[in-house]
Backbone as a ProteinNet text record, in pm:
[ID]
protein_1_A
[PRIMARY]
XXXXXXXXXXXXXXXXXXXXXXXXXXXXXXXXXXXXXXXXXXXXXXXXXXXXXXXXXXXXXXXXXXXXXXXXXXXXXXXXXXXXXXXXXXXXXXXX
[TERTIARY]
-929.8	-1048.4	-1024.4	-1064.4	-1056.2	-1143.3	-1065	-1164.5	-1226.8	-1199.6	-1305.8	-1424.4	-1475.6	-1607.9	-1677.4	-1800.1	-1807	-1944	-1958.9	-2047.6	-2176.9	-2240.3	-2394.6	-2382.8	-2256.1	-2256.5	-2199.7	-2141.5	-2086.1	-2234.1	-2352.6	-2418.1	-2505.8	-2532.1	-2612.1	-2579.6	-2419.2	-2371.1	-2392.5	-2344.9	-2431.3	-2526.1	-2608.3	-2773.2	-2784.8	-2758.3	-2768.6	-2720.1	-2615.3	-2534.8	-2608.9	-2660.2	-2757.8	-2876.4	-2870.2	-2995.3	-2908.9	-2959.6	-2907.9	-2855.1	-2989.7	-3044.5	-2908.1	-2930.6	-2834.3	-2666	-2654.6	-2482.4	-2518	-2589.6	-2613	-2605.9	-2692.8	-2648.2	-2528.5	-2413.6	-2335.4	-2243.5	-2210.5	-2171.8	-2134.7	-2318.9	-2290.9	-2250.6	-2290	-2210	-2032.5	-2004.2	-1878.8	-1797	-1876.8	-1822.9	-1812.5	-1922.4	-1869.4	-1736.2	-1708.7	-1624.3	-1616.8	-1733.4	-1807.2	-1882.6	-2036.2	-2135	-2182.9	-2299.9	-2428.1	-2557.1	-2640.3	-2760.3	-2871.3	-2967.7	-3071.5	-3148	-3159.7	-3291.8	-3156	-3047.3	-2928.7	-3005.2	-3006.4	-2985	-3140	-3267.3	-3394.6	-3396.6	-3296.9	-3346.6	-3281.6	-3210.7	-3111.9	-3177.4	-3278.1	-3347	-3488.1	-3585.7	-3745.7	-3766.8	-3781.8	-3841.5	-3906.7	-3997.5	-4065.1	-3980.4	-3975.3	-3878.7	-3915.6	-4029	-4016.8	-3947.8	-3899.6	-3816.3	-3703.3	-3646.3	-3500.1	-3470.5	-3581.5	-3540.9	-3502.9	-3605.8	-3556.2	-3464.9	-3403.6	-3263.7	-3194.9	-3163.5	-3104.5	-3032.6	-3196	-3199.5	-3128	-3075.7	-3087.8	-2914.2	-2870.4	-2722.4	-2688.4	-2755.7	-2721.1	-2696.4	-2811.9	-2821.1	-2699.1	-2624.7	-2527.6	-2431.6	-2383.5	-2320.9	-2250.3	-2272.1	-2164.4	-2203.7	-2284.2	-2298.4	-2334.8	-2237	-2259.4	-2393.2	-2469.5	-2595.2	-2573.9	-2615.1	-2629.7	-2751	-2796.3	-2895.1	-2877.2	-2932.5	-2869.1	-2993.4	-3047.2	-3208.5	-3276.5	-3348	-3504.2	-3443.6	-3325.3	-3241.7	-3123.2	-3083.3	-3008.9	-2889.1	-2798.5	-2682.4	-2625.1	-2535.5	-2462.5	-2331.9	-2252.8	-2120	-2082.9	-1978.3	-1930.9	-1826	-1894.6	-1822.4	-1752.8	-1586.3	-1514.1	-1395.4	-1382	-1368	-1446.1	-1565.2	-1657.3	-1595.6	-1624.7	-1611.7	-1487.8	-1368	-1203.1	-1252.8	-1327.5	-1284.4	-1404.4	-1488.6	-1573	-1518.1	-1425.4	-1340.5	-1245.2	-1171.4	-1053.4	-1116.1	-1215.1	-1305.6	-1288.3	-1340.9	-1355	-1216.6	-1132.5	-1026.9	-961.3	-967	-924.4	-959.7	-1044.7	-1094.9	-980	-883.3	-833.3	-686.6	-688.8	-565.5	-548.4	-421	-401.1	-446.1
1609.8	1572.6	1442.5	1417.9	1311.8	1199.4	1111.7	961.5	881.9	924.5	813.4	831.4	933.2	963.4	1092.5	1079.2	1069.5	1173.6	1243.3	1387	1360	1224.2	1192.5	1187.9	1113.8	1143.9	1293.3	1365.6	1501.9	1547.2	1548.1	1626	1586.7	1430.1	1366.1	1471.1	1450	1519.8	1680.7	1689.3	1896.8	1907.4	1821.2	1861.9	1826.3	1711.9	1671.1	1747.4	1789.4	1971.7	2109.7	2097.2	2196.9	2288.5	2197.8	2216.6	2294.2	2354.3	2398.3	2280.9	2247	2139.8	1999.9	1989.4	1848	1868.7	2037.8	2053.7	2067.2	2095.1	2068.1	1918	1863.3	1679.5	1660.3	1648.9	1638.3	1662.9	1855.4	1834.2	1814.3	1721.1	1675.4	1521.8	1479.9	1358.9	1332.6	1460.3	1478.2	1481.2	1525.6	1569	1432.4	1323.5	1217.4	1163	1060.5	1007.2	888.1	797.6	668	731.7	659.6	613.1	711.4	824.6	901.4	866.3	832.2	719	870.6	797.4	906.1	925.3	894.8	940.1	1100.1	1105.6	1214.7	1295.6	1294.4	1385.8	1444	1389.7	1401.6	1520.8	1481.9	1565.8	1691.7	1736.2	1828.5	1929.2	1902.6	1982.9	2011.8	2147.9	2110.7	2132.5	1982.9	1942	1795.4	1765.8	1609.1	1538.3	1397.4	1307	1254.9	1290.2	1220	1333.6	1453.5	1558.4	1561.4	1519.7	1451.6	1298.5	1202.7	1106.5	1139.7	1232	1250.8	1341.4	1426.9	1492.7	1380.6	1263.2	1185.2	1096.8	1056.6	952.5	1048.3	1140.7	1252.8	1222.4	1237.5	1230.3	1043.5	958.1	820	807.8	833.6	828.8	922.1	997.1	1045	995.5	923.6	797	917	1017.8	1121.5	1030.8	958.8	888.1	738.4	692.3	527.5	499.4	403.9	394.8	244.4	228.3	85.4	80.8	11.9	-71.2	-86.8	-31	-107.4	-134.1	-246.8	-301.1	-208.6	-174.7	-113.5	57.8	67.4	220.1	200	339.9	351.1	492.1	432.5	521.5	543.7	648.1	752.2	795.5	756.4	832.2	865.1	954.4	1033.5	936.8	898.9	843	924.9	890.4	1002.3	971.9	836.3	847.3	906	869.9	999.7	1152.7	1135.9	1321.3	1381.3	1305.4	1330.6	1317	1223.5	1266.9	1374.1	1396.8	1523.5	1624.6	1647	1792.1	1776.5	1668.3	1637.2	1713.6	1680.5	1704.2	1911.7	1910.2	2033.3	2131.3	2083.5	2165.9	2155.2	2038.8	2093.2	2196	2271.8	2374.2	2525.4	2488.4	2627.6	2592.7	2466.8	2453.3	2493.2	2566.1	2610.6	2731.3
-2326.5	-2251.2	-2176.7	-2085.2	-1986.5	-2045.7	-2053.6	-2171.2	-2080.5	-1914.8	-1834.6	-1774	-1821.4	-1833.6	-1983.6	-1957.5	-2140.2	-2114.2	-2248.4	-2231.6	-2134	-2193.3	-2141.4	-1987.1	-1900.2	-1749.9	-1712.9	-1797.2	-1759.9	-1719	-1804.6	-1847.3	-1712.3	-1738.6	-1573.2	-1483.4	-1457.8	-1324.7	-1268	-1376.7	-1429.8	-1363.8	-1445.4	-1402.9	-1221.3	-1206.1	-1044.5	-971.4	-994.3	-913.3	-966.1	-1015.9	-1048.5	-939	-848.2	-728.3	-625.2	-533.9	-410.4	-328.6	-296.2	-184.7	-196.6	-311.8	-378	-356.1	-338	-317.3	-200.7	-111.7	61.6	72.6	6.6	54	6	-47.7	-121.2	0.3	49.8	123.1	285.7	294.2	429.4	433.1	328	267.3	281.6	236.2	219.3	362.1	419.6	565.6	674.9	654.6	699.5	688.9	776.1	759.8	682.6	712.6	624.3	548.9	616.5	537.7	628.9	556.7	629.4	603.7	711.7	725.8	632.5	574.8	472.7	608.1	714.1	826	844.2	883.5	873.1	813.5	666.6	603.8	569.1	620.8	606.6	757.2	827.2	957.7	954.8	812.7	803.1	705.5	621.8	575.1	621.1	610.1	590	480.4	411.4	355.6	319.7	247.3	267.3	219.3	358.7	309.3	155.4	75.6	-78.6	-160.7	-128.9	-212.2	-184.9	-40.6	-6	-74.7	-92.6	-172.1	-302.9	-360.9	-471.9	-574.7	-458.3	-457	-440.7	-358.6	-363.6	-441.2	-448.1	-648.5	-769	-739.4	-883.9	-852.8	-723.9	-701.5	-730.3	-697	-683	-867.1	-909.5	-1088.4	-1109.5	-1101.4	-1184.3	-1144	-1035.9	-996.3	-901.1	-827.1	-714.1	-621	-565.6	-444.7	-453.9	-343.9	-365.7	-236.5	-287.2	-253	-111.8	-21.3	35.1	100.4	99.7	180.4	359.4	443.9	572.7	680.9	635.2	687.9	625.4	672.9	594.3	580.9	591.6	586.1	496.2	449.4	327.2	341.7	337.1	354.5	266.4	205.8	157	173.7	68.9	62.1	-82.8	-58.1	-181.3	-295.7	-417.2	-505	-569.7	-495	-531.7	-670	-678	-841.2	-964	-960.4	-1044.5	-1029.7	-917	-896.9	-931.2	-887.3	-950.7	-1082.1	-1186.8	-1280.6	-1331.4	-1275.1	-1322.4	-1291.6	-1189.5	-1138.8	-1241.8	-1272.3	-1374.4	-1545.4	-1560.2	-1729.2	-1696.5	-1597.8	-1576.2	-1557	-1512.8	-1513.7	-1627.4	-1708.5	-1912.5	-1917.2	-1901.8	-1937	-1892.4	-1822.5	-1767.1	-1828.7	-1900.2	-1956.1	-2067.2	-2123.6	-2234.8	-2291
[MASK]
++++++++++++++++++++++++++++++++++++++++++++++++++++++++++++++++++++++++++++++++++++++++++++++++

């Protein structure tokens, strides 16, 4: 098992990939090159910007996305050490 992340964030992360919507932000996130501004990704779904925040918050809390501030707006990218090692936990599984 991979010792740099631990059941309680496996389980965070699980659940936060769990949604449709949340592997759609994820990967339009992914698809940047930087940072993708949250007005982006509000204009990419219909739905209310407080159910895109809080698909958001659900990805920021399991730590897949690093969060910034940029004036009264908030941008998005893929924290991809987490995710190597959540893909890493996950592929033990096909070993052996």
């Amino acid at each position: 098992m991979n010792k740099s992340i631990d059941n309680k964030q496996i389980e965070k992360i699980s659940k936060a990939l769990g949604d449709p919507y949340r592997i759609k932000i994820m990967q339009a996130v992914k698809e940047e090159k930087d940072w993708l501004q949250c007005q982006a990704i509000t204009q990419m779904f219909n739905l209310a910007q407080s159910t895109i925040s809080h698909h958001i918050n659900q990805l920021v809390d399991a730590d897949l996305l690093h969060a910034e501030k940029d004036g009264r707006h908030a941008r998005y990218k893929i924290n991809k050490e987490v995710f190597g090692d959540y893909a890493s936990y996950l592929s033990d599984f096909s070993k052996k």
